[in-house]
C-alpha positions in Angstrom: -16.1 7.3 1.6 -13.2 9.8 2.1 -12.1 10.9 -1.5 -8.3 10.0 -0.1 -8.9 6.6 2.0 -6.8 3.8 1.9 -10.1 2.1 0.5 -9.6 4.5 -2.8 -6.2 4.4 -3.1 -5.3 0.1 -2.6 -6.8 -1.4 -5.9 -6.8 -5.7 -6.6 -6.7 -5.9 -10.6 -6.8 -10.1 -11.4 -4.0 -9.2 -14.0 -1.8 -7.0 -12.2 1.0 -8.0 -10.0 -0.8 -11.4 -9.6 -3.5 -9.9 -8.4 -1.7 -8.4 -5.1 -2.7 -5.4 -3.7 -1.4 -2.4 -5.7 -1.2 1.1 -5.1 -3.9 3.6 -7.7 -3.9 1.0 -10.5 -0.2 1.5 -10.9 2.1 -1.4 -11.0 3.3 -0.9 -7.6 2.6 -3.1 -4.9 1.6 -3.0 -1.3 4.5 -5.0 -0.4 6.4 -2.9 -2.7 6.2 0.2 -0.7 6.3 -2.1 3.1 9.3 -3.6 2.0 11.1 -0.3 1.3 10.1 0.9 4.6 11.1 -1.9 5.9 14.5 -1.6 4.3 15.1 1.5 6.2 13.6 4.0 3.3 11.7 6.6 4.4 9.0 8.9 2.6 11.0 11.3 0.8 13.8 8.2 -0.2 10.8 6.2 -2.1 9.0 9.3 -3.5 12.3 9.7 -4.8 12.6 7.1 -6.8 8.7 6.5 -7.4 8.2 10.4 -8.2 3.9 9.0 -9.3 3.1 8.1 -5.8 2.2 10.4 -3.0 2.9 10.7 0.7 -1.4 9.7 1.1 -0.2 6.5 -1.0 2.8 5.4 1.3 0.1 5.9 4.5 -2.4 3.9 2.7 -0.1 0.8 2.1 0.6 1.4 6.2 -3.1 1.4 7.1 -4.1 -1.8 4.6 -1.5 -3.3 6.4 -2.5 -2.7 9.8 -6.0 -3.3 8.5 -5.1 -6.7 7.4 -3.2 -7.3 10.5 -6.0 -6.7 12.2 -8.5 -8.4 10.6 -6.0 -11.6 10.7 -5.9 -11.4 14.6 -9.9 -10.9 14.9 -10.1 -14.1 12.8 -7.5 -16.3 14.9 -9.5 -15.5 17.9 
């Protein structure tokens, strides 16, 4: 596995964040960073004010999204 992948990078810890999808162990969600993005922030805005994640970290949350997405759709069919 890629030492950078979204696999690596995306943890589930039971006690975290009710167990959502966080980003490195940290206590900041998937949904944390989509919902930002969504808001109109863009890379440089959230790095700003999360200076511990990375640019690799922001992708990630885009690909396990997408991922998801995906998986949801192959499912339905």
């Amino acid at each position: 596995m890629e030492q950078n992948s979204p696999q690596q990078r995306i943890t589930l810890e039971s006690g975290k964040r009710g167990g959502r999808p966080c980003i490195r162990g940290l206590r900041i969600s998937v949904y944390d960073v989509l919902e930002m993005l969504a808001e109109g922030m863009n890379e440089a805005d959230i790095l700003g004010d999360f200076p511990e994640l990375e640019v690799a970290d922001i992708r990630a949350c885009l690909a396990y999204a997408a991922d998801r997405e995906h998986n949801l759709y192959t499912l339905a069919v």
